[in-house]
C-alpha positions, 0 to 999 in steps of 0.5 A, spaced: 666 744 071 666 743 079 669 747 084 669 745 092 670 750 097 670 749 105 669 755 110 668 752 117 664 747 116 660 748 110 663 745 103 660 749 098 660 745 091 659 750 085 658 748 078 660 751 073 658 749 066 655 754 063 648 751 063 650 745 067 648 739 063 649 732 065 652 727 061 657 722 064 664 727 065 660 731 069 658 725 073 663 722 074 667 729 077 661 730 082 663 723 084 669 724 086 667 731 089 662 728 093 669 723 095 672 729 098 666 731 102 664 725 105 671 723 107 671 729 112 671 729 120 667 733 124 660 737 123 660 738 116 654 740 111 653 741 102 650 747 100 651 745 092 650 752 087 651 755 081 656 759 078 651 762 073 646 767 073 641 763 069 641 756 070 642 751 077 641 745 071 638 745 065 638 737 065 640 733 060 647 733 055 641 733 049 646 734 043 651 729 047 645 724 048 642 724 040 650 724 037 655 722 043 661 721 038 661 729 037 661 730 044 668 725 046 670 730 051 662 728 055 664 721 057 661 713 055 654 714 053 653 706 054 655 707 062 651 714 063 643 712 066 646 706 070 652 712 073 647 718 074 642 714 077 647 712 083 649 718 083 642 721 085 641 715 089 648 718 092 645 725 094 639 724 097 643 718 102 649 724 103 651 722 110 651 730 112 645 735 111 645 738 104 643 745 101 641 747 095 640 754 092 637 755 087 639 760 082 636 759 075 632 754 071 632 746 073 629 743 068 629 735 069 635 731 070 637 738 074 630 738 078 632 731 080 638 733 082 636 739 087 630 734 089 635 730 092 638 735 098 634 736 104 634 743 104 632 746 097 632 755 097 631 758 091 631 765 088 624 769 087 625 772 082 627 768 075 628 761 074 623 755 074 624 748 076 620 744 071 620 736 070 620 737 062 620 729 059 613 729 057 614 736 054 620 734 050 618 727 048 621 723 054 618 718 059 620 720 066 624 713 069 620 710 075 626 711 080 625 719 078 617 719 079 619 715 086 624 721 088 619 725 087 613 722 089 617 722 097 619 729 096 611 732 094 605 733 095 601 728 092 597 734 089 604 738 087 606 731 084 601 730 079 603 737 077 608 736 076 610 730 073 604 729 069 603 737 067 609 739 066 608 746 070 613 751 071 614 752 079 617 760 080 621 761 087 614 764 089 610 758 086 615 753 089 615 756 096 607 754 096 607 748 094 612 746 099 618 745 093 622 749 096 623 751 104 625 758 102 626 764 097 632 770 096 634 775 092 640 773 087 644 776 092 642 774 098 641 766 095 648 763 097 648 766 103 642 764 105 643 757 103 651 757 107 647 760 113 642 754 113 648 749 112 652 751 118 646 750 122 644 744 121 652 742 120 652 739 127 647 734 124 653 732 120 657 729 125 656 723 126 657 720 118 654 713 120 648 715 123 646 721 119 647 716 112 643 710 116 637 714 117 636 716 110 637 709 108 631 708 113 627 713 109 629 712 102 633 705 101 631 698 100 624 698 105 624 704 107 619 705 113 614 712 109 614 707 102 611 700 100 616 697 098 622 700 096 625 708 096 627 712 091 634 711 093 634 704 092 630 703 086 636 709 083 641 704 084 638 699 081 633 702 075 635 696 070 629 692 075 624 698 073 621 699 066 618 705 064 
């Protein structure tokens, strides 16, 4: 479902599920690709991708969701929530700088996901990214609206959590979502150009891992009381 590939020190971690929803297999094997990743010595960063053309991430597993019995190869139902929300809370703490590309559609869960790199590169052309709960009936957690608000504009928050929009390459770039915009073809190259710049950065695990703990965890020094990553590990505590 993942693949991992290294040139340099660039780790290029391509997803290759078709849509590449999220249930908690495909957790759990990101997990252990994330493993591999922070294990490594020396200058290193991630650029996460696509192997499809249409979509980064189309959210969440929904017919494994509604009726996970069907689906016994997608994981526990019952650890899911609590296991994806320390995985996000593991990505926007990764201990090296990290890049998405997004290629095609990231609608919800996948949104997150690509909201939790430091560097977010999406194609010009096809593809939104969209936090859709309120369009397909769901409630967007606390610790979500947390991430998202650390990460936007307020006026781009209320956007788009509380209107659903659809935010294009071009769109996106405006609203300050995404750092740059590229063809399909020149995408993942973009995205592994930026990683080796910045993989200097990713040296020194400790210190790179403890700033975004500073920004984002228990007390974070941009929020009130907790940051997203803090209150990603611990969603049990936040109602909706």
């Amino acid at each position: 479902m993942i693949n991992l590939e290294r040139k340099g020190d660039v780790f290029t971690m391509t997803l290759d599920s078709e849509e590449n929803r999220w249930n908690t297999s495909f957790v759990r094997e990101l997990n252990e690709i994330l493993d591999d990743v922070v294990n490594s010595t020396g200058p290193a960063a991630l650029v996460t991708a696509s192997a499809s053309e249409k979509f980064f991430s189309n959210g969440l597993d929904l017919g494994w969701i509604q009726n996970p019995q069907d689906f016994p190869a997608a994981g526990d139902r019952e650890v899911f929530a609590s296991e994806f929300m320390h995985l996000m809370a593991r990505l926007i703490t990764l201990p090296m700088p990290s890049i998405c590309a997004v290629n095609g559609h990231a609608f919800g869960a996948g949104f997150m996901a690509a909201m939790c790199h430091d560097v977010r590169l999406m194609r010009q052309d096809r593809g939104f990214m969209c936090a859709n709960e309120l369009e397909i009936g769901m409630t967007i957690p606390t610790p979500e609206l947390a991430l998202f608000r650390h990460k936007m504009p307020r006026h781009v928050f209320h956007k788009t959590v509380q209107l659903a929009h659809r935010w294009s390459g071009p769109d996106a770039l405006q609203a300050g979502l995404v750092d740059g915009v590229s063809s399909l073809d020149g995408l993942l190259e973009l995205a592994q150009k930026r990683a080796a710049e910045l993989a200097p950065l990713g040296a020194n695990r400790r210190n790179f891992g403890d700033q975004k703990e500073r920004l984002y965890g228990e007390n974070a020094a941009i929020n009130e009381v907790h940051g997203p990553a803090h209150m990603l590990r611990n969603a049990h505590l936040y109602g909706h």
